[in-house]
C-alpha positions as CSV (number, residue, x, y, z in Angstrom):
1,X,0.0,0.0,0.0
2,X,1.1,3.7,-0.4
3,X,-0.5,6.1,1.1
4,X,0.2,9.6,2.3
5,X,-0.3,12.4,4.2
6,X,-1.5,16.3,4.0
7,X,1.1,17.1,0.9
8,X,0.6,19.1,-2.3
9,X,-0.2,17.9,-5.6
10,X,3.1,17.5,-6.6
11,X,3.7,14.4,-3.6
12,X,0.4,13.4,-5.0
13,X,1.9,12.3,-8.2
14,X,5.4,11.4,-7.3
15,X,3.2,8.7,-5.0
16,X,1.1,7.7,-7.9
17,X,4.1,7.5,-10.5
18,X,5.6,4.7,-7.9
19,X,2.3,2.8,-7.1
20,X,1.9,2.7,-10.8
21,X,5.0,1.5,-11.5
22,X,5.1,-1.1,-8.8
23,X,3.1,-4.5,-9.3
24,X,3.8,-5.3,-5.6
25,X,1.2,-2.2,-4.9
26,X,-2.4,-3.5,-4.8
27,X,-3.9,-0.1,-2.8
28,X,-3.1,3.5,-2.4
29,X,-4.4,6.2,0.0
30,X,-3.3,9.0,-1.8
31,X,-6.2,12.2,-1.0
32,X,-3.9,14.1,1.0
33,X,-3.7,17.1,-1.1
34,X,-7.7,17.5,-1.7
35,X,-7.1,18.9,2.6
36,X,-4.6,22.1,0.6
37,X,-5.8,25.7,0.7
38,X,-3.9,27.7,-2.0
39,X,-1.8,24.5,-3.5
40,X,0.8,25.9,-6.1
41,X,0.3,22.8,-7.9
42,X,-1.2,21.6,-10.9
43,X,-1.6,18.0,-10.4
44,X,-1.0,16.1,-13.8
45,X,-3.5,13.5,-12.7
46,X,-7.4,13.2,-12.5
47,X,-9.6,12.1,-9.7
48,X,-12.4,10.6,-11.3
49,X,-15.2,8.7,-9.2
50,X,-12.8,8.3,-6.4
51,X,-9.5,7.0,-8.8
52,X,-6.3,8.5,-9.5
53,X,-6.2,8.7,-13.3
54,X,-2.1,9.6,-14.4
55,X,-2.0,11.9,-17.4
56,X,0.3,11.0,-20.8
57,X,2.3,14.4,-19.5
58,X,6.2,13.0,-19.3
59,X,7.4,13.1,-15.8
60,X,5.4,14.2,-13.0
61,X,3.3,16.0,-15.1
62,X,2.3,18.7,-12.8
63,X,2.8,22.5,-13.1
64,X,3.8,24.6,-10.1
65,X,2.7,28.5,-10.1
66,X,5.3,30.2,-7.4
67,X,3.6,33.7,-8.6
């Protein structure tokens, strides 16, 4: 299982990225940055009916706005 804790999106996907690529991984907890007020990133996922969907975006795919 990986799960996680209150992090920004950016965690969020790094997490996801490695409980996708692991075939040992059967759950994943992974909500932590829904709990964010004013998160500077972009996750490059989708929720969707309660999964994580990764997007086709190379690396990470998330955008952070430091402005």
């Amino acid at each position: 299982m990986v799960s996680c804790v209150i992090e920004p999106a950016l965690l969020i996907s790094a997490g996801l990225s490695f409980a996708l690529s692991s075939p040992n991984v059967h759950y994943a907890d992974l909500d932590g940055y829904l709990e964010l007020v004013d998160d500077p990133c972009l996750p490059g996922f989708q929720l969707e009916e309660g999964w994580l969907t990764a997007s086709e975006v190379p690396g990470l795919g998330c955008t952070v706005n430091l402005s």
